[in-house]
MOPAC internal coordinates of N, CA, C and O (Angstrom, degrees):
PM7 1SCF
backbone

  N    0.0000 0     0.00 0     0.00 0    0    0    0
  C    1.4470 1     0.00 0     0.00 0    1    0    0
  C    1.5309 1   108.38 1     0.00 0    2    1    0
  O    1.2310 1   116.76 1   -42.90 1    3    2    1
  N    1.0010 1   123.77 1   137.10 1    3    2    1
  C    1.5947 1   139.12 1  -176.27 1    5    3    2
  C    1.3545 1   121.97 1   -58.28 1    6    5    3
  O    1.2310 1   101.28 1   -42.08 1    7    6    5
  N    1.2463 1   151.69 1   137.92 1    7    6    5
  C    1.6449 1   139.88 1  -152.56 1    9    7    6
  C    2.0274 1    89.16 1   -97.11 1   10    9    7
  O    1.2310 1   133.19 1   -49.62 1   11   10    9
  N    1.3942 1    92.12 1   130.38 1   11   10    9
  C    1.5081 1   113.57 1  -178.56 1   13   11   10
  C    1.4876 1   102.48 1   -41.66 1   14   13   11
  O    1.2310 1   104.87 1   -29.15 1   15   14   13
  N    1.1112 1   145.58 1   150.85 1   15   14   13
  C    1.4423 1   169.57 1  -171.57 1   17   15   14
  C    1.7195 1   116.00 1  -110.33 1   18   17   15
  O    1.2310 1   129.33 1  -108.98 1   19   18   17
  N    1.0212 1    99.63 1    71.02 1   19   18   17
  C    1.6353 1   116.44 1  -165.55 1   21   19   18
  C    1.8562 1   121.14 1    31.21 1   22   21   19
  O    1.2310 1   143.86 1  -119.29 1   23   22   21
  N    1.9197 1    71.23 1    60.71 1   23   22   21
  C    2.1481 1    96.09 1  -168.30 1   25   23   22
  C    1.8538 1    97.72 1   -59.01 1   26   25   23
  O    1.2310 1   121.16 1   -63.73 1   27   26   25
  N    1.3705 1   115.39 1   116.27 1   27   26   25
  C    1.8323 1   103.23 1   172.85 1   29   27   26
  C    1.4017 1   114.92 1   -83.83 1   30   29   27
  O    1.2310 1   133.63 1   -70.89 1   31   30   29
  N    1.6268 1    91.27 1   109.11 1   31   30   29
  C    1.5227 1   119.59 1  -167.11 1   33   31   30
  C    1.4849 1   105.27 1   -97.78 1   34   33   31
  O    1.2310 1   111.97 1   -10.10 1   35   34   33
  N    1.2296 1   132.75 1   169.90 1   35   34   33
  C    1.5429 1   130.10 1  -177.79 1   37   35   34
  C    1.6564 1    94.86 1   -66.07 1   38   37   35
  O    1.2310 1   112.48 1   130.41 1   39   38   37
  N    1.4173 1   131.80 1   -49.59 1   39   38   37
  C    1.6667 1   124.76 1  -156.92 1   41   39   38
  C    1.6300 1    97.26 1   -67.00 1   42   41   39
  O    1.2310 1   116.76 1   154.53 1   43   42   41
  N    1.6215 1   123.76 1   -25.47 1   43   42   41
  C    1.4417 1   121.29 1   176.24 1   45   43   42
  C    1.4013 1   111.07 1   -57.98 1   46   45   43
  O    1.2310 1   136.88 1   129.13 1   47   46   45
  N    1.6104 1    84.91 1   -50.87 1   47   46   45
  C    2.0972 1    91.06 1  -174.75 1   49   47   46
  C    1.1466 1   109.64 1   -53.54 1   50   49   47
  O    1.2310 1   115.39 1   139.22 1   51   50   49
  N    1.6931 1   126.36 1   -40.78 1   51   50   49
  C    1.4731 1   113.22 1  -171.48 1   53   51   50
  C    1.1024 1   111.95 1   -85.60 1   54   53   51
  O    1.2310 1   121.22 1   164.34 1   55   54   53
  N    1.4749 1   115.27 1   -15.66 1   55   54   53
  C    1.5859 1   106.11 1  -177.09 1   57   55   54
  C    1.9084 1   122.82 1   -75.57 1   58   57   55
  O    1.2310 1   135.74 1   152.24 1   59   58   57
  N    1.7098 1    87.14 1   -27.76 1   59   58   57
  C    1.5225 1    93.46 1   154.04 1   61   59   58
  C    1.3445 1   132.33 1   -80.31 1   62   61   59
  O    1.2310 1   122.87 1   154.96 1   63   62   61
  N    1.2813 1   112.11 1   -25.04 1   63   62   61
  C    1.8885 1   110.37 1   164.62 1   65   63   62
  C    1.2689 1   105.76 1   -37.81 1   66   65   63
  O    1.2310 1   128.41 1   112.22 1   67   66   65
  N    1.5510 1   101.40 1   -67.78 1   67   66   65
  C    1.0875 1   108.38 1  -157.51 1   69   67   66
  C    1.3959 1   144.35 1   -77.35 1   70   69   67
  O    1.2310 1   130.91 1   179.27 1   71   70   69
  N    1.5337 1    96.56 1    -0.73 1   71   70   69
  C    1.6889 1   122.63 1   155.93 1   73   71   70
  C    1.7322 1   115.44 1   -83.04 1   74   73   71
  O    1.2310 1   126.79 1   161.05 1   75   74   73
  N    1.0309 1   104.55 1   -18.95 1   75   74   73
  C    1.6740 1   120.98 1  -176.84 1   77   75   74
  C    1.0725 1   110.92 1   -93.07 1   78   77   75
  O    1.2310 1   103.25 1    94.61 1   79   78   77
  N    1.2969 1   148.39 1   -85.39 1   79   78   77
  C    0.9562 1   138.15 1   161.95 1   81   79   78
  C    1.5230 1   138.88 1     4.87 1   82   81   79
  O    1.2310 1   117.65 1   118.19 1   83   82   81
  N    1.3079 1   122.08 1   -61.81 1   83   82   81
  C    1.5877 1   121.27 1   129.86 1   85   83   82
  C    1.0837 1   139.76 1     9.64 1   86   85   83
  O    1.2310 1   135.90 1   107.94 1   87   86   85
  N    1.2031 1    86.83 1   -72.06 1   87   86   85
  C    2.1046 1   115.00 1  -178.39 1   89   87   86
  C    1.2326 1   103.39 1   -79.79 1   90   89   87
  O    1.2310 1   111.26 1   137.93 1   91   90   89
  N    1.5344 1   134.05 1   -42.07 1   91   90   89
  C    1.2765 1   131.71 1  -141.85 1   93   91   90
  C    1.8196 1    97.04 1   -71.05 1   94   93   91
  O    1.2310 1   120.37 1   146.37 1   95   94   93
  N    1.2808 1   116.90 1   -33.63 1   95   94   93
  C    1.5803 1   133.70 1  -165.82 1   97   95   94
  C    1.8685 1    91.81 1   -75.31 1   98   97   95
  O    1.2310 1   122.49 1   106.60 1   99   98   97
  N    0.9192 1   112.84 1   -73.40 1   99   98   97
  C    1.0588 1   147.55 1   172.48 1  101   99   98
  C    2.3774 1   120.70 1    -8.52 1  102  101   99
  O    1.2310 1   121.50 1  -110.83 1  103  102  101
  N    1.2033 1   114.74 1    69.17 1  103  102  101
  C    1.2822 1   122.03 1  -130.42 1  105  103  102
  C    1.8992 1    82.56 1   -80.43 1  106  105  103
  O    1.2310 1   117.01 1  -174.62 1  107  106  105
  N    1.1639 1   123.30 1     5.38 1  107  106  105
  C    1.4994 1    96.36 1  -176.73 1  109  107  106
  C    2.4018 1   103.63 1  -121.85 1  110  109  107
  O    1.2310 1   139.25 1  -154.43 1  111  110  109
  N    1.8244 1    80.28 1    25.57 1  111  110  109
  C    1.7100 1    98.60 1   152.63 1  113  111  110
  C    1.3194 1   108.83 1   -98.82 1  114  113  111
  O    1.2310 1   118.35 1   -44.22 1  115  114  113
  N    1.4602 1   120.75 1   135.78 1  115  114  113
  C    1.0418 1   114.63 1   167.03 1  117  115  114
  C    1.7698 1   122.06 1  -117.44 1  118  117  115
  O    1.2310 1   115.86 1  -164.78 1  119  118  117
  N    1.3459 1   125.47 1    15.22 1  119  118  117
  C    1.0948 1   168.43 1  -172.44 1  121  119  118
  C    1.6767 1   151.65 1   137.56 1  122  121  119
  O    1.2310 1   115.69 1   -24.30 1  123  122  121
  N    0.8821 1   125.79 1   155.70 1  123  122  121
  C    1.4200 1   131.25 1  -173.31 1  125  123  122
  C    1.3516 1   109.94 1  -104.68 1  126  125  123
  O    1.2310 1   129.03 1   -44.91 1  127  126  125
  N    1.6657 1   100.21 1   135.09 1  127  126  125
  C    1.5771 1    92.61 1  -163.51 1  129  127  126
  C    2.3175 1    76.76 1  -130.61 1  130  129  127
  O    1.2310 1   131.01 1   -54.47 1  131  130  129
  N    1.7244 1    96.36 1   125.53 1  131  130  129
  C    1.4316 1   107.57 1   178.28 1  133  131  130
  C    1.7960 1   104.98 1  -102.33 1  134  133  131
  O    1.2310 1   124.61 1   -23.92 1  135  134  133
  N    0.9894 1   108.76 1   156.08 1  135  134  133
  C    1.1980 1   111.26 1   175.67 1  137  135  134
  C    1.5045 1   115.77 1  -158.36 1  138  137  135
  O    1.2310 1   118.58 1   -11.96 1  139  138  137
  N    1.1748 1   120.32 1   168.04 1  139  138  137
  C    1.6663 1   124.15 1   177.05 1  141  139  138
  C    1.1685 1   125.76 1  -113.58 1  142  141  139
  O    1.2310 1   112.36 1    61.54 1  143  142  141
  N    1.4266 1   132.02 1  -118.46 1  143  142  141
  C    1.3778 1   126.96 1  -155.35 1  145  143  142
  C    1.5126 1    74.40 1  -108.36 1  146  145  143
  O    1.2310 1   124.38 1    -8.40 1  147  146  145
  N    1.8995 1   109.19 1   171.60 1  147  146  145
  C    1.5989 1   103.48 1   140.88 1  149  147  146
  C    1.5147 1    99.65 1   -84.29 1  150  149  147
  O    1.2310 1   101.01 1   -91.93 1  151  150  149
  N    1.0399 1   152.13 1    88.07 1  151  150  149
  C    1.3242 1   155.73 1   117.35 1  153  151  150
  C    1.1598 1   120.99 1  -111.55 1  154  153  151
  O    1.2310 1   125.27 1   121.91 1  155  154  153
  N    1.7780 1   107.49 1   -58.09 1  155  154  153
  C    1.5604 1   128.89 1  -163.58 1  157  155  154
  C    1.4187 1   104.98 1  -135.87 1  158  157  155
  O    1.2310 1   121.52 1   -77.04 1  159  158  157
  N    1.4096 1   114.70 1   102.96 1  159  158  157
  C    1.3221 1   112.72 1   158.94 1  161  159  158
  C    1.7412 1   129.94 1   -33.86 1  162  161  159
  O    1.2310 1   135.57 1   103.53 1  163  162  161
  N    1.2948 1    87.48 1   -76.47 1  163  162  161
  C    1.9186 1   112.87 1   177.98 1  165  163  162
  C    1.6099 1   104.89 1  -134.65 1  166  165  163
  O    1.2310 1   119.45 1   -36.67 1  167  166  165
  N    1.3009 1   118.65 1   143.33 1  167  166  165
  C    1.3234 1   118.49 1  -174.88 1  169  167  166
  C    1.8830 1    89.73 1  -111.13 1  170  169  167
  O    1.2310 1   116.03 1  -161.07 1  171  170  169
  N    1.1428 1   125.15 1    18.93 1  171  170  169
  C    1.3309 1   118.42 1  -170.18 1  173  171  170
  C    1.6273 1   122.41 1    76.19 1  174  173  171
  O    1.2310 1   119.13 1    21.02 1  175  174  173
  N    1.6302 1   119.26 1  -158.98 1  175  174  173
  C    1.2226 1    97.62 1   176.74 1  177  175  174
  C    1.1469 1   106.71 1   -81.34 1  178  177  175
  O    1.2310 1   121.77 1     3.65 1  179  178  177
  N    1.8698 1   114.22 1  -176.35 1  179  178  177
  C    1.0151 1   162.72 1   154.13 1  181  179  178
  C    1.4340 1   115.38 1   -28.30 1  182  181  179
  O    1.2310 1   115.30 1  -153.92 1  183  182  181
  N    1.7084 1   126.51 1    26.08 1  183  182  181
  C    1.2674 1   119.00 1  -152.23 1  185  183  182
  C    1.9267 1   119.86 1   -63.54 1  186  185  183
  O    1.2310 1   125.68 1   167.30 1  187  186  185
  N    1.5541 1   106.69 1   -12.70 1  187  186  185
  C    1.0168 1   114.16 1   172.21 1  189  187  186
  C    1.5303 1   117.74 1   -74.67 1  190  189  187
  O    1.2310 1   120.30 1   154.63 1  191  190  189
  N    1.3656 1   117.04 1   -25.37 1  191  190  189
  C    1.3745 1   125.17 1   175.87 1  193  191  190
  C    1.4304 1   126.22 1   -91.53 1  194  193  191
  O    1.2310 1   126.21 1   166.27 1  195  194  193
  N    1.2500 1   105.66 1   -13.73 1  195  194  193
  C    1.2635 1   123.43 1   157.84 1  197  195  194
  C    1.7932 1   126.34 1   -88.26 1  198  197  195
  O    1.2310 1   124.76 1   159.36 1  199  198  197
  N    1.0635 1   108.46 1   -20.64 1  199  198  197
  C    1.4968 1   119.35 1  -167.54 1  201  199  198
  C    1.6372 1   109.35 1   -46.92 1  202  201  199
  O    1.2310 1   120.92 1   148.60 1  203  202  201
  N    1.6145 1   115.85 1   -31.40 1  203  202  201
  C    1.5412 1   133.43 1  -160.23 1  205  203  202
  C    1.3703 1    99.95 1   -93.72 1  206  205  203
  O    1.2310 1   124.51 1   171.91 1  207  206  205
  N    1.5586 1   108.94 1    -8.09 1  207  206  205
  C    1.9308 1    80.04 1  -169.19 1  209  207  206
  C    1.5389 1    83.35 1  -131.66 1  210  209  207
  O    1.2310 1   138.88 1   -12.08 1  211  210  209
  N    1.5757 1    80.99 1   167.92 1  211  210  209
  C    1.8467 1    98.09 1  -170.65 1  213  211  210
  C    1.2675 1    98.61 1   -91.92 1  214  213  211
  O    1.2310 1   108.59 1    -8.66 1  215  214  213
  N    1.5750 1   138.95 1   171.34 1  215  214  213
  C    1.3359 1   160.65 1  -142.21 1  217  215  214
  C    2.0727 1    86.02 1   -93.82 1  218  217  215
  O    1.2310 1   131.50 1   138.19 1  219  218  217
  N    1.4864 1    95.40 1   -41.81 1  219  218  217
  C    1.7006 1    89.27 1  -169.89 1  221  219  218
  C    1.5539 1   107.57 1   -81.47 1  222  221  219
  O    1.2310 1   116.02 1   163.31 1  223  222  221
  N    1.4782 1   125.17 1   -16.69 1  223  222  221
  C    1.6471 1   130.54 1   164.44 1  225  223  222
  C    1.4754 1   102.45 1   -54.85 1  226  225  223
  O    1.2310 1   125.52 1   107.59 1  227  226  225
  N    1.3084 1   107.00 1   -72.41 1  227  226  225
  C    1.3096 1   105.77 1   171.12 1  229  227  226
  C    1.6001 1   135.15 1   -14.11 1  230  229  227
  O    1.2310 1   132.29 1   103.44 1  231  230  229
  N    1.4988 1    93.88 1   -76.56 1  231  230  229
  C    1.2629 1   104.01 1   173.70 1  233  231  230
  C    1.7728 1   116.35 1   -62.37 1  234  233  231
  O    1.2310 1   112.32 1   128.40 1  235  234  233
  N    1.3214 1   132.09 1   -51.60 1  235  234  233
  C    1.3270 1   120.15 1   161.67 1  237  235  234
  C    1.3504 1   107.07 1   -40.91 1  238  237  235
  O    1.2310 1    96.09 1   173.60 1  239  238  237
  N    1.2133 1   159.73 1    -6.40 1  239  238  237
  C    1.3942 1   123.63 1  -153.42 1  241  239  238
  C    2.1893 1    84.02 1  -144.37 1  242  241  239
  O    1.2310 1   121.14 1  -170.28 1  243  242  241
  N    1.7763 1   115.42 1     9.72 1  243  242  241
  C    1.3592 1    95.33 1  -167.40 1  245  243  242
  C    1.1675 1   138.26 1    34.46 1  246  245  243
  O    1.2310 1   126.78 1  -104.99 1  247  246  245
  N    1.7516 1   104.56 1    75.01 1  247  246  245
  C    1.4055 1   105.91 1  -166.25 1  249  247  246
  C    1.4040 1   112.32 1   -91.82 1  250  249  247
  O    1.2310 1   131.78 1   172.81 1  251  250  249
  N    1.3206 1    94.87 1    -7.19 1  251  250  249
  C    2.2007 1   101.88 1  -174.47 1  253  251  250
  C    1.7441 1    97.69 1  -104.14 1  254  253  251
  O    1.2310 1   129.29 1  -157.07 1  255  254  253
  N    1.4327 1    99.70 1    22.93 1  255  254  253
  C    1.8260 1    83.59 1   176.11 1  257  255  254
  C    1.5973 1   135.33 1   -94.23 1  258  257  255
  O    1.2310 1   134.03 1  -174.70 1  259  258  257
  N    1.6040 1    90.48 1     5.30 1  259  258  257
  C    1.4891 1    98.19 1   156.64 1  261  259  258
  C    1.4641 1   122.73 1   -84.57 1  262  261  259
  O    1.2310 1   120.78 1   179.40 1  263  262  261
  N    0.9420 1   116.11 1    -0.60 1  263  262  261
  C    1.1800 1   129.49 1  -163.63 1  265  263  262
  C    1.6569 1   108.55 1   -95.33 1  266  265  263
  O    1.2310 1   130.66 1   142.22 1  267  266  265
  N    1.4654 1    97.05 1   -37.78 1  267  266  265
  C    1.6348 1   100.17 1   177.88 1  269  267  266
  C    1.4013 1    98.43 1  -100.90 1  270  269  267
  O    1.2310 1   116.48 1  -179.70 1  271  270  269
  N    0.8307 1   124.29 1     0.30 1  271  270  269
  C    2.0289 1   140.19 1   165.09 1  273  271  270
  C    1.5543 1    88.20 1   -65.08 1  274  273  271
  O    1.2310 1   117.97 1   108.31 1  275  274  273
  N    1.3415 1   121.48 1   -71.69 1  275  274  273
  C    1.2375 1   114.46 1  -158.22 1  277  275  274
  C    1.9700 1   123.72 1   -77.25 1  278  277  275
  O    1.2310 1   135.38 1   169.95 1  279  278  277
  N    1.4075 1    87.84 1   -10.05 1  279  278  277
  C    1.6587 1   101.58 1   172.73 1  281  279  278
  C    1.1577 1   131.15 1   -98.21 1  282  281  279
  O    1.2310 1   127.00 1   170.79 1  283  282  281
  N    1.7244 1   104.14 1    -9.21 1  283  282  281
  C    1.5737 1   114.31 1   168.08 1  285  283  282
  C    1.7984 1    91.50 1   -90.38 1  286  285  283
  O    1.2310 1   104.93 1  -167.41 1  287  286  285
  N    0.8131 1   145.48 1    12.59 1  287  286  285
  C    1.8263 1   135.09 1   176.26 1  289  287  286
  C    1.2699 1    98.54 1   -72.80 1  290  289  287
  O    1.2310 1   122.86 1   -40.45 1  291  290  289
  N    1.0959 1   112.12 1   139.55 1  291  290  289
  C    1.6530 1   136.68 1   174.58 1  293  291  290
  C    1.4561 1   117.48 1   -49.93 1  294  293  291
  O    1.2310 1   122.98 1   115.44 1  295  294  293
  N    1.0208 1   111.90 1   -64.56 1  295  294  293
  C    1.8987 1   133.50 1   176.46 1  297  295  294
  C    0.8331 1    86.23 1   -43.26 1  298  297  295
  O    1.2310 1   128.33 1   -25.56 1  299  298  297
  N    1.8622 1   101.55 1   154.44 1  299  298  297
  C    1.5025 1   114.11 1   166.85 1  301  299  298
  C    1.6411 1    90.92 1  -101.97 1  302  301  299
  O    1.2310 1   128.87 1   -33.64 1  303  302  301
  N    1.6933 1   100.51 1   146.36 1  303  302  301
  C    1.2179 1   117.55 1   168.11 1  305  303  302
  C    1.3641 1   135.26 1  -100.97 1  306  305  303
  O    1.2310 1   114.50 1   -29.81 1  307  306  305
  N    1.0350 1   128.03 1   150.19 1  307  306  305
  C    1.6151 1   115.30 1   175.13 1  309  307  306
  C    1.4507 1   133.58 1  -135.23 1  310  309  307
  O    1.2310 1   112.86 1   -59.12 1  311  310  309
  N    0.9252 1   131.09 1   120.88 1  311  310  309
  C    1.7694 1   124.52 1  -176.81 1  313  311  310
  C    1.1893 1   116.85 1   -65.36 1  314  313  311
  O    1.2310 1   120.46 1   -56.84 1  315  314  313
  N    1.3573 1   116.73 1   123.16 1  315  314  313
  C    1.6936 1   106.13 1   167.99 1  317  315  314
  C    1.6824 1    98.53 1  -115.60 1  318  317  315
  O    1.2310 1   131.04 1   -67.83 1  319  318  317
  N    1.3855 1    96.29 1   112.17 1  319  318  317
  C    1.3184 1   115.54 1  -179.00 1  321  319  318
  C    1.4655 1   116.52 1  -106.96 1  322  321  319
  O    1.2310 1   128.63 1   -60.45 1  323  322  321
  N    1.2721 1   100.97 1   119.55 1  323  322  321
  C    2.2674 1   104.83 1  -159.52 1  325  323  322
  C    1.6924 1    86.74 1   -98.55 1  326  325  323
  O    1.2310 1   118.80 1   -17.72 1  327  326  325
  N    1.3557 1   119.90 1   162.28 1  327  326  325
  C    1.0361 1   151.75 1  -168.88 1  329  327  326
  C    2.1649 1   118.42 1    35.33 1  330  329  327
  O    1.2310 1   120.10 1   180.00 1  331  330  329

């Protein structure tokens, strides 16, 4: 099987928290600009990391809560999406 294409997996989400976060306080950011491959922006989720758990695992364990982690951040953000 082919290596995911910047698949957003939970270690992405935290690895961007946790570069963000920082900045978000931080008054002489004036946005964050994310970006991906020049090939592949985002390949979507994580479907390989998800494949094992059921919709109700999920939900017990808040698996999309980095996600609203990263949409309650202050900064404005921006996609730079190539091709």
């Amino acid at each position: 099987m082919p290596p995911g294409r910047n698949a957003l997996s939970h270690e992405l989400m935290t690895e961007l928290l946790d570069a963000l976060r920082p900045l978000d306080g931080d008054p002489e950011v004036g946005c964050v600009v994310v970006t991906g491959s020049e090939r592949v922006f985002a390949a979507g989720a994580d479907i390989k990391e998800m494949a094992g758990k059921s919709a109700a695992e999920m939900a017990a364990e808040d698996y999309f809560a980095g996600w609203e982690k990263f949409a309650a951040l202050r900064t404005t953000k921006i996609a730079a999406v190539n091709g």
